[in-house]
N, C-alpha and C positions, 0 to 999 in steps of 0.2 A: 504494500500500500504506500510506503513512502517514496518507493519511483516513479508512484502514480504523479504525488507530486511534483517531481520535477519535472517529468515531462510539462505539467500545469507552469508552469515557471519559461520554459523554452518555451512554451506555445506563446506565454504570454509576450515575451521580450522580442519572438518573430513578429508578433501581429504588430508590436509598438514602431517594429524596422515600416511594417507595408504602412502605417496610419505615415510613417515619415512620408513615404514613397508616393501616397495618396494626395500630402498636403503641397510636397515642395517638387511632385513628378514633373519635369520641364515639360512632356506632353504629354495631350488626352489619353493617347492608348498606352502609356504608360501607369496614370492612376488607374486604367479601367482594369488594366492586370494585377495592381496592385491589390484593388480591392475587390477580384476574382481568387487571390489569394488568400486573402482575412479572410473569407466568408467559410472556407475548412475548418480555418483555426477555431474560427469561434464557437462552429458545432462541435468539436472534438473539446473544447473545454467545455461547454454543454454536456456532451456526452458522459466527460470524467466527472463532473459534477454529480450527476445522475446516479450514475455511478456510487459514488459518495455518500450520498442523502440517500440512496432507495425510493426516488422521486420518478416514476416513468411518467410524468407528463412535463420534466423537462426532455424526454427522447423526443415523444410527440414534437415539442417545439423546436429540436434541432432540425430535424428532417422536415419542417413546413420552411424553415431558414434558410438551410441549402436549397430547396425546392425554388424559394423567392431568391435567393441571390444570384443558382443561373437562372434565371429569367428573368432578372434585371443587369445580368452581363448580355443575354441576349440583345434586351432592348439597348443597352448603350451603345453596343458595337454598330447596331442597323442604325443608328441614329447618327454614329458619329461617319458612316461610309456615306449618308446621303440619303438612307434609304427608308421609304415606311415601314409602320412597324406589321402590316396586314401583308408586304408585299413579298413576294416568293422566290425565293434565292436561285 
């Protein structure tokens, strides 16, 4: 149980690297990756949480999180190519 820990600890100090990555990315598809990357992290500390507590409806809420974060990397990418978000690749 306490390596769970640190993995919680490295998860935490990657996500802080993307939030950098997010704020100060010199371009769009630079934060768009960046915060295609947080959005694992933060389910998996979700998960370890979960974990922890014996709580399943933070599972529940990781997997509705990942669900929304690709699909809001969807929409940033058609958005930032030009393109609608109905329209068919």
């Amino acid at each position: 149980m306490q390596e769970a820990i640190y993995i919680v600890y490295l998860l935490a100090i990657a996500g802080v690297l993307c939030l950098f990555r997010i704020f100060r990315g010199p371009t769009a598809p630079d934060r768009v990756v960046a915060l295609d990357a947080l959005v694992p992290m933060v389910a998996t500390i979700m998960v370890l949480f979960a974990l922890f507590q014996g709580d399943e409806l933070l599972l529940d809420i990781s997997i509705v999180y990942s669900i929304l974060g690709f699909i809001g990397t969807l929409v940033i990418s058609k958005y930032l190519m030009g393109e609608g978000i109905g329209d068919a690749v």
